[in-house]
C-alpha positions as CSV (number, residue, x, y, z in Angstrom):
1,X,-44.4,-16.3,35.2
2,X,-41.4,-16.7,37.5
3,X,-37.7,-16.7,36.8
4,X,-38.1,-20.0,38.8
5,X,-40.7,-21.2,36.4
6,X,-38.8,-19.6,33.4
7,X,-35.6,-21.3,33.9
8,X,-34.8,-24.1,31.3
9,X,-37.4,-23.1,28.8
10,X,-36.1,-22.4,25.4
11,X,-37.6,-18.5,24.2
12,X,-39.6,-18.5,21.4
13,X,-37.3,-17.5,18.3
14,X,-38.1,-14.0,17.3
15,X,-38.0,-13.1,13.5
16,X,-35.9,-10.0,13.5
17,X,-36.0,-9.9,9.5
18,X,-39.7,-9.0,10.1
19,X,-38.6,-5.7,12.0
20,X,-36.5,-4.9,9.3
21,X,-38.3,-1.8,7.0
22,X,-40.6,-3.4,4.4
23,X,-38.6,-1.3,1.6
24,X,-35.4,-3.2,2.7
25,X,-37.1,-6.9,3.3
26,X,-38.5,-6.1,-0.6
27,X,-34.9,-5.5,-1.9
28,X,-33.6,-8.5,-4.5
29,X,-30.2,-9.0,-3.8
30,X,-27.6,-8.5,-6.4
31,X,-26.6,-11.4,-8.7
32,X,-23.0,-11.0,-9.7
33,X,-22.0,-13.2,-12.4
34,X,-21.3,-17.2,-11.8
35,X,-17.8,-18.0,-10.4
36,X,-15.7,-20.1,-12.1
37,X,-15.0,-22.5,-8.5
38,X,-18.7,-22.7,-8.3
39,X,-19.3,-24.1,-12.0
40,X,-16.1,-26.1,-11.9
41,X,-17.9,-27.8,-9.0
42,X,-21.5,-28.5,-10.5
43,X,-20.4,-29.8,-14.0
44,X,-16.9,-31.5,-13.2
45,X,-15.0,-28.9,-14.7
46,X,-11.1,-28.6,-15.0
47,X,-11.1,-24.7,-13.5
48,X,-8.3,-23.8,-15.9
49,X,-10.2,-24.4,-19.3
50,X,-13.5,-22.1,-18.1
51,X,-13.8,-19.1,-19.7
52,X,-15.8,-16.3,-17.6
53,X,-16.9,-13.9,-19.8
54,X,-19.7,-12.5,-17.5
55,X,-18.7,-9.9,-15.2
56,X,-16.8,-7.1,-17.6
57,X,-12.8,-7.6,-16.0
58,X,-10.4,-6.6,-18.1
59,X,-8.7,-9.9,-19.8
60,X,-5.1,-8.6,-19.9
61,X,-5.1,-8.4,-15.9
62,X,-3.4,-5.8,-13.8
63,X,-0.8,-2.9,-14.8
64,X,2.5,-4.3,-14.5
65,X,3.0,-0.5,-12.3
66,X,-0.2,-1.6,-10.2
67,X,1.4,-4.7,-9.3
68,X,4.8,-3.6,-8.5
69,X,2.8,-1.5,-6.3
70,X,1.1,-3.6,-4.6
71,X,3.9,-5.7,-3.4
72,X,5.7,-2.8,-2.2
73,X,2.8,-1.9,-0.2
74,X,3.0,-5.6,1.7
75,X,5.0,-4.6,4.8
76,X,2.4,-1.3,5.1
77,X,-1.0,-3.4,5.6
78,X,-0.5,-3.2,9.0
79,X,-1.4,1.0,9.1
80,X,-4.9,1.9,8.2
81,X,-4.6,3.0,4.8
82,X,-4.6,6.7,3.6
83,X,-6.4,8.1,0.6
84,X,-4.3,11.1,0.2
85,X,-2.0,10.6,-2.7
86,X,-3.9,9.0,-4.9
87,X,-6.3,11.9,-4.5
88,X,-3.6,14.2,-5.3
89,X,-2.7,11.8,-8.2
90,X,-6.4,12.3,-10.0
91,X,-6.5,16.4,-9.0
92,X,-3.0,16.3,-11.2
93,X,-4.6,14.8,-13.9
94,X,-7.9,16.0,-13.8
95,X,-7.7,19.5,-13.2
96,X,-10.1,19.0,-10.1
97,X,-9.5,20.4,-6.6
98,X,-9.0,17.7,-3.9
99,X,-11.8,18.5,-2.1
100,X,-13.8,17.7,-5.2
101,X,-12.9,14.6,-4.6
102,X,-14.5,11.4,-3.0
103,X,-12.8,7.9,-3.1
104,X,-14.9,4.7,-3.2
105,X,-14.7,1.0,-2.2
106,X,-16.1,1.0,-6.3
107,X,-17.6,3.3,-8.2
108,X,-20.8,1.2,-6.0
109,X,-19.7,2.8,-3.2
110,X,-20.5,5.8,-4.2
111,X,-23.5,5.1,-6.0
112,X,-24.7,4.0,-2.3
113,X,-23.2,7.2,-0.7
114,X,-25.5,9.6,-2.9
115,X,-28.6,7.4,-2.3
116,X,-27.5,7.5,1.7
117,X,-26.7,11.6,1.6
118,X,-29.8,12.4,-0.6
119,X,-32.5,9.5,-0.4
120,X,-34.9,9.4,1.9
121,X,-38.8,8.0,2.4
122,X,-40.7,10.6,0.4
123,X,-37.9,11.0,-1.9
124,X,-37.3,9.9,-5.5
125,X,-34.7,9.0,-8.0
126,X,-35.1,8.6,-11.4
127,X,-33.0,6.5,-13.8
128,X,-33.7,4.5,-17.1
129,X,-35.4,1.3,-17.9
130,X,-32.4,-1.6,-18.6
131,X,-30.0,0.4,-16.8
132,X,-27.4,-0.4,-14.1
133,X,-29.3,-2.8,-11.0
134,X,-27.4,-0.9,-8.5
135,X,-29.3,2.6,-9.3
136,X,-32.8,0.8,-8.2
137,X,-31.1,-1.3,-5.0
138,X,-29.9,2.0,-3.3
139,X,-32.9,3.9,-4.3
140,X,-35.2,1.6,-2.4
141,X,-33.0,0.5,0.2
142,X,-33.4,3.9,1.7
143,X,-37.3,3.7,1.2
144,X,-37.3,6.5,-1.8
145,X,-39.3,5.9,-4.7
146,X,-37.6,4.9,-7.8
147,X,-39.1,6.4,-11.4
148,X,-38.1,3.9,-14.2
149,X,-38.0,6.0,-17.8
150,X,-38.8,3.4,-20.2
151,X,-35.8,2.7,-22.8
152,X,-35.3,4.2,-25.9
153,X,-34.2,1.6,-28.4
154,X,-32.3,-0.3,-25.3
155,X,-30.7,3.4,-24.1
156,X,-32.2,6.3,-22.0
157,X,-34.7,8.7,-22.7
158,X,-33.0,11.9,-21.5
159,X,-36.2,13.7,-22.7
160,X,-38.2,11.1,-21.1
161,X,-35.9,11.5,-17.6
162,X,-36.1,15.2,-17.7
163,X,-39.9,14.5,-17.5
164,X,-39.7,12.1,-15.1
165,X,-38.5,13.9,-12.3
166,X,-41.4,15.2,-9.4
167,X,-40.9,17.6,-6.9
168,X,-40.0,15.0,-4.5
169,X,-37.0,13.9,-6.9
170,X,-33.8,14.2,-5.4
171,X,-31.2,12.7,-8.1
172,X,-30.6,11.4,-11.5
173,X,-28.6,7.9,-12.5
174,X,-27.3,8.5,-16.1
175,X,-24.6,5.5,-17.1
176,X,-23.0,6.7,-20.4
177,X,-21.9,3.9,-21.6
178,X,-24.9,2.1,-20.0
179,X,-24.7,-1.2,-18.3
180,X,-25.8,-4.1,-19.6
181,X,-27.0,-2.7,-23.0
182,X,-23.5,-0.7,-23.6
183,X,-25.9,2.2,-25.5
184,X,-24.0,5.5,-25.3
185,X,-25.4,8.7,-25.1
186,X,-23.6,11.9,-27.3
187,X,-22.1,15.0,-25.2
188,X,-24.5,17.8,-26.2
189,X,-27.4,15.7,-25.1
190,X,-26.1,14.9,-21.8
191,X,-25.4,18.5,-21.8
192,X,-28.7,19.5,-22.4
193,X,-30.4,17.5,-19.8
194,X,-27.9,19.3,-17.6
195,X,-28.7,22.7,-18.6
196,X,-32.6,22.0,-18.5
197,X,-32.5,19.3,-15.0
198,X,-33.6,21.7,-11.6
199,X,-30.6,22.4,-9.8
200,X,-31.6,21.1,-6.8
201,X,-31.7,17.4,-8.3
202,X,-28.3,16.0,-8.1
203,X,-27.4,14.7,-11.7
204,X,-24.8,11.3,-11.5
205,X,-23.3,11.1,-14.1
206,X,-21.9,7.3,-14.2
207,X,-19.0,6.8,-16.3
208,X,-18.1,3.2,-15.6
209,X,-16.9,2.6,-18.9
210,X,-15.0,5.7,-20.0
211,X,-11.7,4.3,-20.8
212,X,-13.1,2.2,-23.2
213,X,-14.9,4.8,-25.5
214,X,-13.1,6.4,-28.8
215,X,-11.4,9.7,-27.2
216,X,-13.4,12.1,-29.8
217,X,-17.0,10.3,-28.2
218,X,-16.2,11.1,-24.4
219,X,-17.9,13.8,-22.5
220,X,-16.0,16.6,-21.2
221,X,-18.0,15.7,-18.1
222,X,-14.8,17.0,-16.0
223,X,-15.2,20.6,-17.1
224,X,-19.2,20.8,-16.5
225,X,-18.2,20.5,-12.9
226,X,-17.4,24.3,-13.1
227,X,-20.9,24.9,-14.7
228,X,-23.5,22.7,-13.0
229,X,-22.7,22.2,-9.3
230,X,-25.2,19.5,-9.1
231,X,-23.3,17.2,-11.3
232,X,-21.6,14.1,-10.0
233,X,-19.7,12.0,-12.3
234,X,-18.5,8.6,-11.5
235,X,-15.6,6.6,-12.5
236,X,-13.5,3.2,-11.5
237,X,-10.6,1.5,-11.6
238,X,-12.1,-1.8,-11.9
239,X,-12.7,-2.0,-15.7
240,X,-10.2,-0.3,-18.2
241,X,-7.4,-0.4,-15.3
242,X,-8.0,-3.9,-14.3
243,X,-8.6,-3.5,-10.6
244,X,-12.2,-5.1,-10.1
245,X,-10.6,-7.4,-7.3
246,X,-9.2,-4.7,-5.6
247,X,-12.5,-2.6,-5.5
248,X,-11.3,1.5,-6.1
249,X,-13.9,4.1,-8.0
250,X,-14.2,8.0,-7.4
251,X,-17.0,10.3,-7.5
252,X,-16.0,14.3,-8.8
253,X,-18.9,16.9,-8.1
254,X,-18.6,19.8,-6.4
255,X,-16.8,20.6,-2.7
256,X,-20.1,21.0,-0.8
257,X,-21.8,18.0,-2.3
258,X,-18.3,16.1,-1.5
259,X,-18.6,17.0,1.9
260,X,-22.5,15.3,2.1
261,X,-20.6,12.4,0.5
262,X,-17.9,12.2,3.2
263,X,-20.3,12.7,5.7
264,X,-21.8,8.9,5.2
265,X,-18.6,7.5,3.8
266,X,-17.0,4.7,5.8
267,X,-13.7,5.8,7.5
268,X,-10.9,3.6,5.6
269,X,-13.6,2.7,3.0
270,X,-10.8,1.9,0.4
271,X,-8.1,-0.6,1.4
272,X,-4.3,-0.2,1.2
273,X,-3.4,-1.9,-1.8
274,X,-6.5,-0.6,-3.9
275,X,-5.3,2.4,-2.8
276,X,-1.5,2.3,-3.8
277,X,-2.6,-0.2,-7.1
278,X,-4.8,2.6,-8.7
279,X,-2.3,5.2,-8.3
280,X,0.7,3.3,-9.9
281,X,-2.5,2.4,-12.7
282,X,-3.8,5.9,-13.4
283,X,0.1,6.2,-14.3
284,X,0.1,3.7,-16.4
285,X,-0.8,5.0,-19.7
286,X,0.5,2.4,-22.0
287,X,-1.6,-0.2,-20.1
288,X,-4.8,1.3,-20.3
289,X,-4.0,1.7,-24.2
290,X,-3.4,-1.3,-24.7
291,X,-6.7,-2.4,-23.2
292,X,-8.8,-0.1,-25.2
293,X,-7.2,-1.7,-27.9
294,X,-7.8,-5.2,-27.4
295,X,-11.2,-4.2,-26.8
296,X,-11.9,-2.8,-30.0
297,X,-10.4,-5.6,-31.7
298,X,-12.3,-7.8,-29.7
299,X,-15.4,-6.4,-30.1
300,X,-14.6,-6.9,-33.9
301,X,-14.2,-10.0,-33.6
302,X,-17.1,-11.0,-31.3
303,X,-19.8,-9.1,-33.8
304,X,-18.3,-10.8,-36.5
305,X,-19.0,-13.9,-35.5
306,X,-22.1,-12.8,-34.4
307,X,-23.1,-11.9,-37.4
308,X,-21.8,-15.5,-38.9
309,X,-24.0,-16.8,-37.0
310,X,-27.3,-14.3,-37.7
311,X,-27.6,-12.9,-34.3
312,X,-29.2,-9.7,-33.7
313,X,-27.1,-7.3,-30.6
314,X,-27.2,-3.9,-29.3
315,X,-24.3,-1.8,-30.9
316,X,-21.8,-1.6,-27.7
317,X,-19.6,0.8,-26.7
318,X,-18.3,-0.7,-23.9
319,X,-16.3,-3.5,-23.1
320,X,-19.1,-5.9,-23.8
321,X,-22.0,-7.2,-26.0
322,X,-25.3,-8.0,-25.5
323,X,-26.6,-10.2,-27.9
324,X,-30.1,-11.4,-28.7
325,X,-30.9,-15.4,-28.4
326,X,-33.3,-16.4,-31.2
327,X,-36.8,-17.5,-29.0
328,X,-36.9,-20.2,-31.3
329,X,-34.5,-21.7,-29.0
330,X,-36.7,-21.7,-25.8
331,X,-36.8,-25.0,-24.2
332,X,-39.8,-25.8,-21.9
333,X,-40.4,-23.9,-18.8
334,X,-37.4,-21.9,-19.7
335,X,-36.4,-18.9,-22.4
336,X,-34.5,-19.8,-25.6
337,X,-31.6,-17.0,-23.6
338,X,-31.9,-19.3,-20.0
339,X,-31.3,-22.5,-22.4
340,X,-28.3,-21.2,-24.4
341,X,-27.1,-20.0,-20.8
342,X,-27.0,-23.5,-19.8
343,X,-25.9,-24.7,-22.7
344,X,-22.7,-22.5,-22.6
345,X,-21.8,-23.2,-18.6
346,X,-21.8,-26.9,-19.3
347,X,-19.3,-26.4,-22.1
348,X,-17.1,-24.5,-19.4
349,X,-18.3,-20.8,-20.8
350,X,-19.5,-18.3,-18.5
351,X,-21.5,-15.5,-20.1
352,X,-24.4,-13.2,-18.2
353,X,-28.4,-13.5,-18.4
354,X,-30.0,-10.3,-18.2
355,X,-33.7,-11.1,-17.4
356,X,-32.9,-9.3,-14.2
357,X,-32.7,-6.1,-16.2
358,X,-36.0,-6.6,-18.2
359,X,-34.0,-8.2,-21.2
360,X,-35.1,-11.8,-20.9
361,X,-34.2,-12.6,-24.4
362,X,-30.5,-11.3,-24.1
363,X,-26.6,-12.6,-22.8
364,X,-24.3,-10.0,-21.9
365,X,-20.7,-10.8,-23.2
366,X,-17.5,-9.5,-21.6
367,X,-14.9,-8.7,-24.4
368,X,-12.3,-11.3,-23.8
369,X,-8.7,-12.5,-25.0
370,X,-8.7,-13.5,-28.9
371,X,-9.0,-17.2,-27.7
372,X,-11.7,-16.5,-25.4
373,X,-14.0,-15.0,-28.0
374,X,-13.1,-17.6,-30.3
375,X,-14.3,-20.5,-27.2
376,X,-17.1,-18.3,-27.0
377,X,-18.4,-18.1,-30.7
378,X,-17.8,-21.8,-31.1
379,X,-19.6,-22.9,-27.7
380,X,-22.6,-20.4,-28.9
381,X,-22.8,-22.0,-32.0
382,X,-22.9,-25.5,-30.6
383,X,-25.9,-24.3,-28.0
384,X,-27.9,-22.9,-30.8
385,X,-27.6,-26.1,-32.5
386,X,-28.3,-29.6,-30.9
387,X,-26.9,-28.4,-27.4
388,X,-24.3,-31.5,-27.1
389,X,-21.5,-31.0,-25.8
């Protein structure tokens, strides 16, 4: 056909997404948890009186340091930012060399930075049945194979994982405390699955909610560095620190398997004032005391109603609860957990299903303010009763 002939037709649309890999076009995207705009809009809600208890933030906010921090940093946003002191801020308090050391937009980001250095088709992960959804999006989103442990009583299966892994396995997701179950696994066995994992599978060791974990039950995950270079361990700013907005993790592991991680990272992957906020926070002792206390008073307080109100949940040692929805209280076409869920957003309280993490019969509760789990417990028992509102 001619150019003449051509001219003023309209090309037939070509569907790119089809030339996208299969492994990608099969990927569910992540659900974060409902925003508090959006519900306001759907049910008529005054914004101010919602309670989101979905997405594990910290209720007390930001450091007071972090925010005097932040609008120091104001006039600076036009510079790209520079990750330098706040690298030297966690070598100083972790003991770790600098080139140890890999900032992250998130602990996500780095999550996505192993799966990029180290996945590949004909390569496998393996990581535990209920745990963190981002382990199984990176996995597949760079065509690897993912090897789901089933669960042990809601937590992983080290035994299980160690037994997992093939020869085409490349790493290992461990979350300890594990997300969305909050199951926490002791320090020798973590140990021992170090000790007895092939040192050519890179062990991640996901520690998420570390801040929030009695002192004496941490892992002294920063001195294994020094005995299993494989090891990667994980941690954020977004949860104890109250950053989540601001979007700051780290990865520690060892300098050679920092440099793989650099070698995919974005340039100027973490933003200015993330940057400048999570050094004033890692500072900020007091705060970060303070918000492991309120959580363990508030965890108190949540199970307590919980168990008030005859409800089964996963002993948590994190900054949330999961708690089991009697299947009594299915409604038709839905689970009894999906109905409660409803039930609770139209009272203006936002909690999280978890069907998405094989636990269809579970809501995942962020530890909130004092008044926040008390809205909570009461809108929970009103949605177990009649529903009204």
């Amino acid at each position: 056909m001619s150019a003449k002939q051509t001219e003023g037709r309209v090309a037939e649309p070509l569907d790119l997404c089809e030339l996208a890999p299969g492994h990608v076009r099969a990927i569910a995207p992540y659900q974060p948890g409902k925003p508090i705009t959006e519900l306001a809009r759907e049910f008529g809600l005054d914004e101010r009186k919602i309670v989101k208890l979905a997405s594990n933030e910290n209720p007390s906010g930001l450091s007071p340091r972090a925010r005097a921090a932040i609008e120091a940093a104001l006039p600076e946003l036009a510079r790209y930012p520079d990750g330098f002191e706040l690298t030297k801020a966690l070598s100083e308090r972790l003991g770790v060399a600098m080139e140890s050391i890999v900032l992250g937009n998130g602990s996500n980001d780095l999550l996505e930075m192993v799966a990029g250095a180290f996945l590949a088709p004909g390569r496998a992960a393996v990581f535990a049945q209920h745990a963190f959804a981002i382990y199984p999006l990176c996995t597949q989103a760079r065509g690897a194979q993912g090897i789901v442990v089933p669960a042990r009583e809601y937590g992983h299966d080290l035994a299980g994982m160690l037994a997992g892994i093939t020869p085409e396995t490349r790493v290992v997701f461990i979350a300890n405390p594990n997300n969305p179950t909050g199951t926490m696994l002791p320090a020798d066995e973590v140990e021992g699955f170090l000790r007895r994992a092939p040192r050519s599978v890179l062990v991640v060791l996901d520690e998420a909610y570390n801040e929030y974990l009695e002192p004496p039950l941490r892992c002294p995950s920063v001195a294994w560095l020094a005995r299993y270079p494989n090891l990667v361990v994980l941690r954020t700013f977004s949860k104890a620190y109250g950053l989540a907005g601001l979007r700051v993790g780290y990865g520690l592991c060892h300098p050679d398997v920092a440099a793989m991680l650099n070698r995919v990272r974005q340039p100027f992957n973490v933003n200015n004032l993330a940057l400048v906020a999570a050094t004033a926070a890692l500072a900020d002792e007091a705060f970060v005391e303070r918000s492991y206390q309120l959580n363990v008073a508030g965890m108190k307080q949540l199970t307590a109603g919980l168990r008030r109100l005859g409800l089964a949940w996963i002993p948590s040692f994190a900054n949330f609860v999961s708690v089991e929805i009697p299947r009594a209280k299915r409604q038709e076409g839905q689970s009894a957990a999906g109905a409660v869920y409803q039930r609770l957003l139209r009272q203006g309280v936002i909690v999280r299903p978890v069907a998405g993490y094989g636990m269809p019969h579970h809501l995942r509760v962020t530890v909130g303010l004092p008044e926040e789990n008390d809205r909570f417990l009461a809108a929970l028992e009103n949605a177990l009763g009649d529903g009204s509102t």
